[in-house]
C-alpha angles and dihedrals in degrees: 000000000000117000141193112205110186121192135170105072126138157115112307123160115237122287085033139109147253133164122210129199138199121195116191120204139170137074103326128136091202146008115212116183125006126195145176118222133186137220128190132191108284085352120114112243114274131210101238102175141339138190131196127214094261094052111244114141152200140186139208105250093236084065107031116123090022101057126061115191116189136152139210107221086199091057100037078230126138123180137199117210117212115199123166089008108183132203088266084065094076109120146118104268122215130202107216123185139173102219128180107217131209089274087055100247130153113231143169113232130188125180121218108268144262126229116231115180131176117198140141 
């Protein structure tokens, strides 16, 4: 059974910084892309940043230059880092991440959220 844990999440007031985590465990032979998505009260869920295997990236443009998304291919980790949040940055994130299993299949897995809120 492959998981998504997700950790990191928090109360922070706004300018400042969290790092979240997902570590990804279970039978697999390979994680392809890893992201992090966001999803805010009565709002639909967002792609906020990914990252490939072989670690190229890209941002949403609401969060570039403030988010760093990066991953540890050892550790089956991959962490968002979260710099100058602001209180529009409120939101549930998700760990999503395309995983090959030990029956080499191809699935699309998500973790179960952490709740990142900025707020004064």
């Amino acid at each position: 059974q492959v998981q998504l844990v997700e950790s990191g999440g928090g109360l922070v007031q706004p300018g400042g910084s969290l790092r979240l985590s997902c570590a990804v465990s279970g039978s697999i032979i390979r994680i392809s892309n890893m992201a992090w998505y966001r999803q805010a009260p009565g709002k639909q869920r967002e792609l906020v940043a990914a990252i490939t295997s072989e670690g190229s990236t890209n941002y949403a443009d609401s969060v570039k230059g403030r988010f760093t998304i990066s991953r540890d291919n050892v550790k089956k980790t991959a962490y968002l880092q979260l710099n100058s949040l602001k209180p529009e940055d409120t939101a549930v994130y998700y760990c999503n991440a395309i995983v090959i299993d030990i029956d080499a299949r191809l699935t699309d897995r998500w973790g179960q959220g952490t709740q990142v809120t900025v707020s004064s």
